[in-house]
C-alpha positions as CSV (number, residue, x, y, z in Angstrom):
1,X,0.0,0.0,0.0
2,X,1.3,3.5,-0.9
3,X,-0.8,6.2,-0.5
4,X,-4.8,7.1,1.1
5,X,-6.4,8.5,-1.6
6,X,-9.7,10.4,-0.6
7,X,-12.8,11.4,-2.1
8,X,-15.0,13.2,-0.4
9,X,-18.3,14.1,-0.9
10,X,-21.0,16.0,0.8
11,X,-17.5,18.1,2.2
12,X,-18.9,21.7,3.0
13,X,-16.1,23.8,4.1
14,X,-13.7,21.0,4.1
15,X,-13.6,20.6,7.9
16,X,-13.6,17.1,8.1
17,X,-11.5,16.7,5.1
18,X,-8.6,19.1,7.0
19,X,-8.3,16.3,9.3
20,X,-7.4,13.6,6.5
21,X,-5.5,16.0,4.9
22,X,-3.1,17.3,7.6
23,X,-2.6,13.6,8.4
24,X,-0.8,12.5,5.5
25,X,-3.9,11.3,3.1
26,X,-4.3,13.1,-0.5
27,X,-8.0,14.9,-1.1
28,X,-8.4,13.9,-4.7
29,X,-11.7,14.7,-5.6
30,X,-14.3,17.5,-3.5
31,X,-18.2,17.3,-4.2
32,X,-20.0,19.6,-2.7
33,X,-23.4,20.6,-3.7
34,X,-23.2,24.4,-2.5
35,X,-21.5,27.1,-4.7
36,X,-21.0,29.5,-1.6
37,X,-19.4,26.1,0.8
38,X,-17.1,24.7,-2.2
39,X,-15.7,28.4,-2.8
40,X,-14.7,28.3,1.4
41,X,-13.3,25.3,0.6
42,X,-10.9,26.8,-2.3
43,X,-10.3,29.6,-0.4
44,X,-9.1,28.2,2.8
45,X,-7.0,25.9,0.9
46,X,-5.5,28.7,-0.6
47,X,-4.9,30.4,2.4
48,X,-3.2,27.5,4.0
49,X,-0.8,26.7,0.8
50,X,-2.7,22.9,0.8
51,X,-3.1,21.2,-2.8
52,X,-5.9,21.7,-5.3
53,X,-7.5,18.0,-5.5
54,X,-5.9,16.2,-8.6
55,X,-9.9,15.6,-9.9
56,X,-10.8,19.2,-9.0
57,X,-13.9,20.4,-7.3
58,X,-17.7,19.1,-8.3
59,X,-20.0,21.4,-7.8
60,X,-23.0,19.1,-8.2
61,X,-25.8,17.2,-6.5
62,X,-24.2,13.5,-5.7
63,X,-27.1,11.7,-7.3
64,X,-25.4,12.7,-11.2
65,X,-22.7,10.3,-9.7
66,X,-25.3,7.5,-9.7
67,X,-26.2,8.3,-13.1
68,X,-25.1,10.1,-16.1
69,X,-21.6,10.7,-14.0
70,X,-20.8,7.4,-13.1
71,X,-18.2,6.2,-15.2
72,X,-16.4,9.3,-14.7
73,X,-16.2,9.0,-11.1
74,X,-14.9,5.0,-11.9
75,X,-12.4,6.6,-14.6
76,X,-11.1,8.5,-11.4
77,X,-11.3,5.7,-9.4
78,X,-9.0,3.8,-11.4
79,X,-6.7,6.1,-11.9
80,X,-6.2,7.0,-8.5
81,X,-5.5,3.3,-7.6
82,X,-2.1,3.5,-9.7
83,X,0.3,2.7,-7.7
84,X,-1.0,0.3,-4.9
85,X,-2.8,2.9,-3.4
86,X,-6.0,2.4,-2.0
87,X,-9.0,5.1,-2.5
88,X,-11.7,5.9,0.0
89,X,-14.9,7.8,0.5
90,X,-15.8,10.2,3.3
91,X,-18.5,12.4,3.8
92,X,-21.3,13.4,6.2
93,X,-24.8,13.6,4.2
94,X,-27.2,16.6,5.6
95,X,-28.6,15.4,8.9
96,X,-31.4,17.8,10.1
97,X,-34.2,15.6,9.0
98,X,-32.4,12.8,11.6
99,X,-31.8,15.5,14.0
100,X,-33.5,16.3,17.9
101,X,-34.0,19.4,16.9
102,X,-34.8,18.9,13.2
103,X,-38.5,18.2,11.9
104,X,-38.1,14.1,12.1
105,X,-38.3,13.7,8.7
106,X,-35.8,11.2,8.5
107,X,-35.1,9.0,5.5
108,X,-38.3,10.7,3.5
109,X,-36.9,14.2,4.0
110,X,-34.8,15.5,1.0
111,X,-31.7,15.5,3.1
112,X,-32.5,12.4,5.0
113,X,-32.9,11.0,1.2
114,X,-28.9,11.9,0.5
115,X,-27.6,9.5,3.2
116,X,-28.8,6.6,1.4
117,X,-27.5,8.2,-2.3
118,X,-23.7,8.2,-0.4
119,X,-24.6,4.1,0.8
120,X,-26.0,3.5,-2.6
121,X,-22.6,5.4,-4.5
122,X,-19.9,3.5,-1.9
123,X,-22.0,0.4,-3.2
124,X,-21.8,1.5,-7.1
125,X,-18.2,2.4,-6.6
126,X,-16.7,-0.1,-4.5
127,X,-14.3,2.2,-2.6
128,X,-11.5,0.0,-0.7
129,X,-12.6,2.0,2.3
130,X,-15.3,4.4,3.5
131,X,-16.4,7.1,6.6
132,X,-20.0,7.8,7.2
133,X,-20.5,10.8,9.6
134,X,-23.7,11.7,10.7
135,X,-25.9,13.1,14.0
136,X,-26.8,10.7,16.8
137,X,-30.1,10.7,16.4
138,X,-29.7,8.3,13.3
139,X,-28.3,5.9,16.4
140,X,-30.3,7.4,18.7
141,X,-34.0,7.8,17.9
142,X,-36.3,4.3,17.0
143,X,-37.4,4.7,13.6
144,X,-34.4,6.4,12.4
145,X,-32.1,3.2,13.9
146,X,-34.4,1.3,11.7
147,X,-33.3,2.7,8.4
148,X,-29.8,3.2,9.7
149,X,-29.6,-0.7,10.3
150,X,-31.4,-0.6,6.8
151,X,-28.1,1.1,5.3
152,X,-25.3,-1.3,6.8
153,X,-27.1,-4.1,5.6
154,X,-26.8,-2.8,2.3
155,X,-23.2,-2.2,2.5
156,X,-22.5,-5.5,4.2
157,X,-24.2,-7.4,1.3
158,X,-22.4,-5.1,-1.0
159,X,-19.2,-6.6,0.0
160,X,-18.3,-4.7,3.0
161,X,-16.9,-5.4,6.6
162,X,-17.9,-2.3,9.3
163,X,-17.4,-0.9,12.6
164,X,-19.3,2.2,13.8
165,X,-19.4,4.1,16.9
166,X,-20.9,7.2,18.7
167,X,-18.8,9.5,19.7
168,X,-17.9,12.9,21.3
169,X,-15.8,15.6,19.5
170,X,-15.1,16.5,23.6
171,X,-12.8,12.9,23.7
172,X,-11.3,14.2,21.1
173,X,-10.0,17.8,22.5
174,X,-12.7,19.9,20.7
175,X,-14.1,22.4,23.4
176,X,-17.1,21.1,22.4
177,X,-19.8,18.6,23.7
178,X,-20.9,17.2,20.2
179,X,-22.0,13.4,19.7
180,X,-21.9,12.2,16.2
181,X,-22.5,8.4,14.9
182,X,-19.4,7.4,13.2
183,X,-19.7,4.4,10.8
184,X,-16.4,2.8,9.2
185,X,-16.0,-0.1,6.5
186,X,-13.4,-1.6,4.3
187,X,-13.8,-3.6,0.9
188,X,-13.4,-7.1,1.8
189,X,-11.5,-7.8,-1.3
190,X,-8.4,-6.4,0.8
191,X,-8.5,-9.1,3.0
192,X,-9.0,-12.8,1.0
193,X,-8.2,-14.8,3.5
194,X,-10.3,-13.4,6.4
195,X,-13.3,-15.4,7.9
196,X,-14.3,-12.9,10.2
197,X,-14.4,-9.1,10.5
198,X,-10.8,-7.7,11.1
199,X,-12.7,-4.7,12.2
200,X,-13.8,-6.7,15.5
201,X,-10.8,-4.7,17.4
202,X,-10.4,-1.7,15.5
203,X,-9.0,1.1,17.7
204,X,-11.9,3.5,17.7
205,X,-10.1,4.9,21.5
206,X,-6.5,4.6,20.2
207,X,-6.3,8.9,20.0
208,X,-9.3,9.3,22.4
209,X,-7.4,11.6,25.0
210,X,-10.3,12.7,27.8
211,X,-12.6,9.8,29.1
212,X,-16.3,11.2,29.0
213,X,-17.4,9.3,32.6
214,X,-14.2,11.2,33.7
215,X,-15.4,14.4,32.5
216,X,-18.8,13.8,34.3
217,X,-17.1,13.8,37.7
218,X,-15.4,17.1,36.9
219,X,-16.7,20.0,38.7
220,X,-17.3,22.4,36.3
221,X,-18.3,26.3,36.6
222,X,-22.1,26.7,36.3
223,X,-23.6,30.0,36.1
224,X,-22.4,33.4,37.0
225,X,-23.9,36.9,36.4
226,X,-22.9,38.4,33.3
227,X,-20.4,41.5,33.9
228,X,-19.6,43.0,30.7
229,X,-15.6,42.1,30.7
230,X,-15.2,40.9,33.6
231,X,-12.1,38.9,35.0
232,X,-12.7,35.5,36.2
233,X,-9.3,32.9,36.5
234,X,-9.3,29.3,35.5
235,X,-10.3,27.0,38.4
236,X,-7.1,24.9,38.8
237,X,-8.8,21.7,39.0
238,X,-10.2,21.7,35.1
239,X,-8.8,20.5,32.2
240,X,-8.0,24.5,31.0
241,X,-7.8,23.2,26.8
242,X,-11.4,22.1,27.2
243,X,-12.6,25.3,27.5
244,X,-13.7,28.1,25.3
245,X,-11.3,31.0,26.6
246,X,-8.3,28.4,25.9
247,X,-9.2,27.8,22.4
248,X,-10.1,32.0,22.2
249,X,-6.8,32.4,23.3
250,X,-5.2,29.4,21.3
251,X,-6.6,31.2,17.8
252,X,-6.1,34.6,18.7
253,X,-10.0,35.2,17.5
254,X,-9.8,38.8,18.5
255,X,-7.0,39.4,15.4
256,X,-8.2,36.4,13.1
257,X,-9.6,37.5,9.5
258,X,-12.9,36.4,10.1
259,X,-12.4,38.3,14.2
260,X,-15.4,41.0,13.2
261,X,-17.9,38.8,11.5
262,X,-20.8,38.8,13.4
263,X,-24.7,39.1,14.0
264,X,-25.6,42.7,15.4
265,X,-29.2,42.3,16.9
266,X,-31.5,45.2,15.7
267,X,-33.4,44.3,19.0
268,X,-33.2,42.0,21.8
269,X,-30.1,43.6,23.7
270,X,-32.2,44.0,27.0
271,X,-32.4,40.4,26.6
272,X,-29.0,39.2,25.8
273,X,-27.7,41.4,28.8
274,X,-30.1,39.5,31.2
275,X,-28.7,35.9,30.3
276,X,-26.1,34.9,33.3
277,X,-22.7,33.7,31.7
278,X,-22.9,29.9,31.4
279,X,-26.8,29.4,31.3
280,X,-27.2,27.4,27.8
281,X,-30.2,25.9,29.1
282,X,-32.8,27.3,26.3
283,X,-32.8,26.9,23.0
284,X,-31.6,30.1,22.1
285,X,-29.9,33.0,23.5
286,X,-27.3,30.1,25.2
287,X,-24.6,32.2,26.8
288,X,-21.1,30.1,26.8
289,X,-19.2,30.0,29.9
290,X,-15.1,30.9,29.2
291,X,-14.3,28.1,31.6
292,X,-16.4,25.5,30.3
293,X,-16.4,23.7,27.1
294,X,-19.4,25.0,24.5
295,X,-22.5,23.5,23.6
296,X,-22.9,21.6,20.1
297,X,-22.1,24.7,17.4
298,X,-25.3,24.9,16.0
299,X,-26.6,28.3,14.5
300,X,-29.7,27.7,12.6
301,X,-33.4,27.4,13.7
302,X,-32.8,30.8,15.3
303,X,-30.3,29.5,17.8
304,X,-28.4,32.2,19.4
305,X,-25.2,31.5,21.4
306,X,-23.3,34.7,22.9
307,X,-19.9,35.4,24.5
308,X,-19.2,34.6,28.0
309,X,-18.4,38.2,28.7
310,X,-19.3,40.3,25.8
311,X,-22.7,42.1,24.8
312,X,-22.7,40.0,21.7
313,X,-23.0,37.3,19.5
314,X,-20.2,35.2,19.1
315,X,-18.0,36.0,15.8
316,X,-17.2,33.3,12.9
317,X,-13.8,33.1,14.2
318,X,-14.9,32.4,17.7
319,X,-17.4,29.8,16.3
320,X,-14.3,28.4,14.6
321,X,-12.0,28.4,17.3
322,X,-14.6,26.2,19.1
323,X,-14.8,23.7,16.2
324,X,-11.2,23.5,17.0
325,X,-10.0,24.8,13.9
326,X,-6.3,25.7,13.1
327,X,-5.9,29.3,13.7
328,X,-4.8,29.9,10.1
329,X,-8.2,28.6,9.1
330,X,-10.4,31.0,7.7
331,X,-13.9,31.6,5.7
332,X,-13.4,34.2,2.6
333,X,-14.3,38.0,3.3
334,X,-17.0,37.8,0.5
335,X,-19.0,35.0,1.7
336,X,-22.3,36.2,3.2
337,X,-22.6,36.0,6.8
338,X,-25.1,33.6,7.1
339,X,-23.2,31.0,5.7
340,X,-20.1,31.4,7.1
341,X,-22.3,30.8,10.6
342,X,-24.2,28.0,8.8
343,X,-20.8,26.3,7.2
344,X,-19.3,26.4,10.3
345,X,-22.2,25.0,12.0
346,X,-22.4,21.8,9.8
347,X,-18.9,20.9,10.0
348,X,-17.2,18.2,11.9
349,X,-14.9,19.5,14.4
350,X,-10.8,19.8,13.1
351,X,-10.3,17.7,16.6
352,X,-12.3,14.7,16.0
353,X,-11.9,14.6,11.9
354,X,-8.4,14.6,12.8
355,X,-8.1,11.9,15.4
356,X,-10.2,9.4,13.4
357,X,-8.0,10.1,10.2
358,X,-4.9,8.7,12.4
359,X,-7.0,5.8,13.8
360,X,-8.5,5.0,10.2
361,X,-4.3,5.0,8.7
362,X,-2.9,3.4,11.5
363,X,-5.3,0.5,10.8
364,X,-5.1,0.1,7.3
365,X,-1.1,0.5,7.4
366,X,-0.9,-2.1,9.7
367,X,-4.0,-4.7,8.5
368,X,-2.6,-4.4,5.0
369,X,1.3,-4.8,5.5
C-alpha cells in the first residue's frame, strides 16, 4: 500500500476533510453541492498553501454520480489506484431531518434521502474504504435506527466489513460537547483470507485523549452573572484546553480575519444582557461559559449563542475556534454571513476529523502490510 487516496463528498467547508489532509492522506476529488461552501473550501486551501485535488472540485448534487456521471467518477477511481494505493470515501450527508432538533423527517426528507444516495454510490463504486459521519439521532432515535440498520445491511451485502461508533468531539479535545454516529467499513476484497471481521478490534479509543465518565465527575463552573468584561481565573482543577477562553486564546479570535464577522441584533439587547454567563439551558440566547467547554455549534433554527463576557453574538472566528480549527483557518471575506455561521455549524470538528484520520491509517497501514 502506498498512499490514502480520498474522495470526499458532501464536504462543505472542508472541515472534516482538513483532518485527513493534515494527516498524511491526498484529497483527490471535493463534491460539494453548494456554490458558496465549495468556494470556502478553495479559499481556505488557498490560504493555508494545501493542494488543489488532482480531480478538482464538483460542484453538483451527488445523485449525477449514480447516473449520467458514473463512469467518470470510476475513470477517477481507477486512476487514483495506480500505484498500490488504496481510494476511500468520506462524507457526512445533511442530517437535520435525523436531528432532535430537526422536523423528524428522517429517511423521506430530502436530506435524510442523500444518506442513502452516499450508501448507494460507496456500493456502485466499490471504494477500498469508507467514513460515514452523521448526527446521533440516526443511532439514537427508533425509527431512524431502523433505516440506519437498513443502510449497513446494504453495504455489508455489497461486500463490506464495518465498525461504527458514537462518539464525542469532547474525547477528542474539541471544546465542544458534540455526539456524532461514526460508521467505518473496508472492501473485503483487501482481506481474502479473512473469515471474520478484522474490524472486530479496531482502535476507535486509540487517539481518544479525555474519558467522558471522567469528565462527568469534573466540577465544572455553572452560572455566573454576566459582567460585561469581567475577570474570572481558571479553576485549577479543570482541564484549561477544554474550554472556550483556551481555544479563544489558542486562535487569537480577536485578530483572526474572520475576528469582526458577526450578527448585530437590531433588538433584543435588553435580553442578551439579562442571560447569566454559562446558562445554555434554552434553545436560544445560550450564553457560553469561558471556563467551560461550548454546547454543540449549532446556529440555525434561530439559535443564538453569545460570548461569555461580551454584549454579543459570538463571531465566525470564535465559532471556529470552538470547532477546533487551526488558527490559520479561515472563511473568505465575500461569503455572506449567514453562511459562514451556517458552514461552520455543519462541520465536523478539526479535533475529531483529525483523530479518526490517524485511527482510520494506523489501521489500514498495519491490517494491509
Amino acid at each position: 500500500m502506498n498512499k490514502l487516496n480520498i474522495f470526499s463528498f458532501f464536504s462543505g467547508s472542508g472541515f472534516l476533510d482538513l483532518g485527513f489532509e493534515l494527516n498524511g492522506y491526498s484529497i483527490e476529488l471535493v463534491n460539494e453541492f453548494s456554490s458558496s461552501f465549495i468556494n470556502a473550501y478553495k479559499y481556505s486551501r488557498k490560504q493555508m498553501g494545501l493542494k488543489v485535488p488532482k480531480y478538482g472540485y464538483s460542484n453538483i448534487d451527488i445523485n449525477e454520480y449514480l447516473e449520467k456521471r458514473s463512469e467518470e467518477l470510476l475513470h477517477y477511481i481507477t486512476d487514483a489506484r495506480q500505484g498500490d494505493n488504496l481510494v476511500g470515501f468520506i462524507g457526512g450527508p445533511p442530517c437535520p431531518d435525523f436531528s432532535v432538533a430537526g422536523k423528524q423527517r428522517g429517511r423521506y426528507g430530502d436530506n435524510g434521502k442523500l444518506s442513502l444516495s452516499y450508501v448507494q454510490l460507496i456500493i456502485s463504486q466499490q471504494p477500498d474504504f469508507f467514513l460515514f459521519e452523521n448526527v446521533k439521532g440516526l443511532w439514537k432515535t427508533a425509527k431512524h435506527r431502523e433505516f440506519y440498520e437498513e443502510l449497513k445491511t446494504m453495504l455489508s451485502e455489497s461486500g463490506y466489513y464495518m465498525t461504527d461508533r458514537l462518539t464525542n468531539a469532547i474525547e477528542f479535545g474539541a471544546p465542544q460537547n458534540r455526539d456524532r454516529i461514526l460508521l467505518f467499513g473496508v472492501n473485503k476484497k483487501l482481506f481474502p483470507n479473512c473469515t471474520e471481521n478484522p474490524l472486530v478490534d479496531f482502535p476507535w479509543k486509540k487517539y481518544i485523549k479525555y474519558s467522558l465518565k471522567d469528565l462527568k465527575q469534573i466540577k465544572w463552573p455553572t452560572t455566573a452573572e454576566f459582567n460585561e468584561n469581567s475577570i474570572m481565573e481558571c479553576p485549577t482543577d479543570i482541564p484549561r484546553e477544554l474550554t472556550v477562553q483556551y481555544w479563544f486564546e489558542k486562535n487569537d479570535v480577536e485578530n483572526h480575519p474572520n475576528g469582526r464577522d458577526c450578527f448585530v441584533p437590531r433588538s433584543g439587547i435588553v435580553k442578551m444582557l439579562s442571560v447569566d454567563e454559562g446558562d445554555d439551558s434554552k434553545k436560544s440566547y445560550k450564553r457560553l461559559h469561558r471556563w467551560r467547554y461550548s454546547p454543540t455549534v449549532a446556529y440555525g433554527n434561530n439559535e443564538v449563542h453569545l460570548h461569555p463576557y461580551k454584549a454579543r453574538r459570538l463571531t465566525v472566528a470564535e465559532a471556529l475556534a470552538l470547532q477546533s480549527l487551526p488558527k490559520d483557518f479561515s472563511l473568505p471575506p465575500d461569503m455572506s454571513l449567514t453562511d459562514k455561521f451556517k458552514t461552520t455549524g455543519n462541520g465536523v470538528p478539526f479535533m475529531l476529523s483529525s483523530g479518526i484520520a490517524k485511527t482510520i491509517s494506523d489501521f489500514m497501514k498495519g491490517a494491509l502490510k
